[in-house]
N, C-alpha and C positions, 0 to 999 in steps of 0.2 A: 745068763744074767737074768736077775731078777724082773719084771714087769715092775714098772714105776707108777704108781698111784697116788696124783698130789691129792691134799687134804680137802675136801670138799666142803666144809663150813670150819671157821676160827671159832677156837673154843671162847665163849662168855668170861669176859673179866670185869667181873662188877664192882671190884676195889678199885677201878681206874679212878684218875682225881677226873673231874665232870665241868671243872672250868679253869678259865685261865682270864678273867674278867676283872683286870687289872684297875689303880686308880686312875691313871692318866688315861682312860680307854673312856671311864663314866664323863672327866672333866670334858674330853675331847670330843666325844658325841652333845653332851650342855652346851658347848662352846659352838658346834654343827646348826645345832636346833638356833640361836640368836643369830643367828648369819644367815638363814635361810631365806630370809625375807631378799637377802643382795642378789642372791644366786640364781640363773637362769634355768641353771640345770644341771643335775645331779647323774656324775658318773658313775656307779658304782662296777667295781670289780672282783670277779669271783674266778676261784683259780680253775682253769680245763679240767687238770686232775678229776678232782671231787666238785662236779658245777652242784651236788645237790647239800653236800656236807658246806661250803661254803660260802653260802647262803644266811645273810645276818638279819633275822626280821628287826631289831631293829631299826636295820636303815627303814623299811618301808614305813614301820609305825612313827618314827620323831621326823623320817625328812619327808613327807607325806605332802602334796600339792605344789611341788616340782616335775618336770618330766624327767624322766631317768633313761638315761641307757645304758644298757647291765653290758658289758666287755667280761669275757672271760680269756683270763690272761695266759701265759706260759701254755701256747697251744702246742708250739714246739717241743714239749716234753709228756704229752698224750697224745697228742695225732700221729696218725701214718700217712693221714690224707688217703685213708681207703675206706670203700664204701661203706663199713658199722659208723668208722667217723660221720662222712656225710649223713646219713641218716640221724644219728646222734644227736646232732648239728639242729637238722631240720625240726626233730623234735623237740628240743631246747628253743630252740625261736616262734615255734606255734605256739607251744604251752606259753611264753611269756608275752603274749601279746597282749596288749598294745605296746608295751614297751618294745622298743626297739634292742636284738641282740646284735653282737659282733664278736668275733674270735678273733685273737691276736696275739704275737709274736711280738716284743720291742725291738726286736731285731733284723723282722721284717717291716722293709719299708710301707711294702705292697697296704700291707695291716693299719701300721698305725694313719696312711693317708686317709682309711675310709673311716677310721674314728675324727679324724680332722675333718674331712669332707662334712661327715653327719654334724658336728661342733659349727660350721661354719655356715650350714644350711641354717640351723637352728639360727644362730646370732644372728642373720640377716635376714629371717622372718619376724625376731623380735622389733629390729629395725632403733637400736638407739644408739642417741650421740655420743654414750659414754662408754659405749662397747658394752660387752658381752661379759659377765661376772659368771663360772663353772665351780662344780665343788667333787673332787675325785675322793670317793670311800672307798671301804672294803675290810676284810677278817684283817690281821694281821700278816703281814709278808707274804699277800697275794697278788704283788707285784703294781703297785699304786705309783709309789715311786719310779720305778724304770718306766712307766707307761708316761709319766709324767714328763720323765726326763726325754722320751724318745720323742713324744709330739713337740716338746719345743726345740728337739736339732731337727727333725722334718721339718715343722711347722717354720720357725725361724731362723732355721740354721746357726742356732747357737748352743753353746753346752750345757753341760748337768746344772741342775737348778736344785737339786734334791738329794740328798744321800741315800743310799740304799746297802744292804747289807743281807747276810746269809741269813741272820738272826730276827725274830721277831722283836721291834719296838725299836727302832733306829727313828721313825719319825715318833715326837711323842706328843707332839704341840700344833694345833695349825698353823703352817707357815704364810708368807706372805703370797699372792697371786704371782701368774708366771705368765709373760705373755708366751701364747703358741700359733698364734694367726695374727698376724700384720694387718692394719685396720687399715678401711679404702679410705675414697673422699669420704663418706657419709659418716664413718664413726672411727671408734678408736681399736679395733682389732677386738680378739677372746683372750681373756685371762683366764688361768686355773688353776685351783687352790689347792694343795697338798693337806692330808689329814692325818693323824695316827690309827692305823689299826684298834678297831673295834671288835672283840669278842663277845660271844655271847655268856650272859649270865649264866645258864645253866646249860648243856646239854644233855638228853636224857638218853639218846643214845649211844652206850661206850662204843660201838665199832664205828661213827663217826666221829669220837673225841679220838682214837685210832688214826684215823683217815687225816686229820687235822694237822696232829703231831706229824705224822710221818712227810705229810707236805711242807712243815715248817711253820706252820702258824702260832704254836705253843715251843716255848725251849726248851731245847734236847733232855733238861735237865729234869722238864714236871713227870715224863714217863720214862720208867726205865729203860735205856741205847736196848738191849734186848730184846725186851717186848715188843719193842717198833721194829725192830731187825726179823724178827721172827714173824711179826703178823705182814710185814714184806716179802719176806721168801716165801707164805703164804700166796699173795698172788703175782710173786716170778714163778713159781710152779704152775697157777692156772694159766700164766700168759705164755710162757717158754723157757723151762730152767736149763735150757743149755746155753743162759747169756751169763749161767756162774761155771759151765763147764770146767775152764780154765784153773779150779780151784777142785771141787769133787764132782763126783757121778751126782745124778737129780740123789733131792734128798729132803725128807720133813725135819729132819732136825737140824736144827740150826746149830744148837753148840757145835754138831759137825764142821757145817758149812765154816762159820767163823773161826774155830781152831784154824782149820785149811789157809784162811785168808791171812789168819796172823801170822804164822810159820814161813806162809810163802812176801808176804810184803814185807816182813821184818817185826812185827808189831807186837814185841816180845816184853814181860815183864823183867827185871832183875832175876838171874836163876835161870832163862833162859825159856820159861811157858808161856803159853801165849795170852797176850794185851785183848780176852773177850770186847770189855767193856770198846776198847780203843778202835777195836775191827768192825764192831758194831756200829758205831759211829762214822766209819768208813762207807761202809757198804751202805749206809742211807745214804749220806753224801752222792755218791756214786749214780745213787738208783734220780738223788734229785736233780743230779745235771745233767741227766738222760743218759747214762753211759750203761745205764743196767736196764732198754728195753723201755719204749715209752708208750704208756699206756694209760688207760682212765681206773680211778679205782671206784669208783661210782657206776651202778648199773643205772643205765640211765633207758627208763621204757615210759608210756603213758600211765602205766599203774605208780610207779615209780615217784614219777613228780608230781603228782596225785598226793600220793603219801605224803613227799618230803613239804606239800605244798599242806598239807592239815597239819603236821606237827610245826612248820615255821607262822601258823593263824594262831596255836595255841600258847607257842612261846612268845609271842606280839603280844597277848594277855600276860604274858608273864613279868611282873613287876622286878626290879631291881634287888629289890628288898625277899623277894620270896626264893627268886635265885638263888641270894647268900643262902639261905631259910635249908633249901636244900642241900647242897655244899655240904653245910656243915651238920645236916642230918646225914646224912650219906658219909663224913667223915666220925660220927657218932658209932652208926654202925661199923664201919670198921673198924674203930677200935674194941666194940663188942665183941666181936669176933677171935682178935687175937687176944683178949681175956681169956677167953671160953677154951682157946686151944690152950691155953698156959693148967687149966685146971684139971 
């Protein structure tokens, strides 16, 4: 049998779309920045997967003169809790200081206690009678809501407050405050405020609009089920392609892989061939609820966030307005392109 050799760099796809910088994303960060003045303190959350891909400068330029502490959520679906992790970790929480980091699970209790702990230290250093006003952000479906919903059944022992769904944009609007800490004699407990996912206007580089999609933060539908399927089994090859063994031998191509999966799951068009698009769709699924191998798709080193840390200083300059600007130069050019091949 042949020596197997995964792909060692994803080929360059510069037709990819470069945002997903919706309306309700602009009104709900406007809406962020007039509340700020209430707010004690700014959650933001970014997903374990990609801590460097989802990363919204943004938040730091409009919620700017609040203390922040950055959670990076769904740790449960990148960690092995072996030592790259810890190290990982460690460099993620130096690089960001002064801010305070945490990693967290909504599922573990252990987790969301020490997001509550640090919430409740804070509220009772601020020391007021009318309690503690929080404000939780984050990319779209970086897990805002289940973090939301899991400190107020720890914090108060009571249930969802928030919807949450597979899909990005279930929250679209700020919701109302949530109590998640029961307030002593001295005051009235911490409230925290639910927000809609915030993307960024541009991003310039496609193998993090890649990173984005495949976590779920953009829907299924802005990049082709394929492309995400393929630059996936991209790095199930670098982490261990026999969590698809079940299906074929290790393999770079993918239409293989997913024929395999259609055939064998049922996932069949009319005629009896198999449902690519369908299996595609599958096998992200799959890879996002940890069932295919969990792992970070971000290399995360001190050069690393170095980088991601001068490109999210120049996108912070970047207006609203210049965002679109690009966008729709970048969809200029592509349609230059497929002129060009027509002739």
């Amino acid at each position: 049998m042949a020596t197997f050799y995964p792909r060692k760099i994803f080929p360059s796809l510069d037709s990819l779309p470069r945002s997903y910088f919706l309306g309700h994303h602009k009104a709900g960060l406007d809406k962020m920045k007039t509340m700020l003045s209430h707010i004690d303190l700014v959650i933001e959350c970014r997903d374990y997967r990609i801590p460097l891909a989802s990363r919204n400068p943004l938040f730091e330029a409009n919620l700017a003169g609040r203390e922040r502490l950055i959670v990076y959520t769904k740790r449960d679906l990148g960690s092995g809790r072996g030592l790259n992790d810890q190290i990982r970790e460690r460099l993620i929480q130096d690089f960001q200081q002064p801010s305070t980091v945490l990693f967290s699970d909504y599922k573990n209790k252990a987790s969301i206690r020490k997001v509550l702990e640090f919430a409740r230290t804070h509220a009772t250093a601020a020391n007021t009678l009318t309690g503690s006003r929080m404000m939780v952000v984050g990319m779209p479906n970086v897990g805002k809501s289940s973090l939301l919903n899991a400190l107020r059944g720890v914090g108060v022992g009571k249930g969802k407050a928030a919807y949450t769904g597979a899909q990005p944009g279930v929250t679209r609007k700020i919701g109302t405050t949530v109590k998640i800490i029961e307030g002593e004699e001295s005051g009235e407990g911490v409230y925290l405020m639910d927000t809609p996912g915030v993307f960024i206007p541009y991003v310039p580089d496609a193998e993090a609009m890649l990173k984005l999609a495949l976590c779920g933060s953009v829907k299924d539908t802005i990049i082709a089920p394929t492309t995400l399927a393929d630059y996936l089994l991209y790095h199930l090859n670098i982490y261990d392609p026999s969590v698809y063994g079940d299906y074929v031998p290790p393999t770079n191509d993918i239409v293989e892989l997913l024929d395999a999966m259609a055939r064998k799951t049922g996932r069949l068009q009319k005629g009896g061939g198999p449902d690519i698009e369908a299996s595609a769709l599958w096998l992200i699924q799959r890879w996002r609820n940890g069932h295919l191998g969990r792992f970070v798709l971000d290399e995360v080193t001190q050069m690393t966030l170095q980088a991601a840390d001068y490109r999210a200083n120049e996108s912070a300059g970047l207006s609203l307005n210049q965002g679109r600007k690009m966008v729709k130069e970048l969809r200029k050019q592509k349609s230059r392109q497929k002129h060009l091949k027509t002739l």
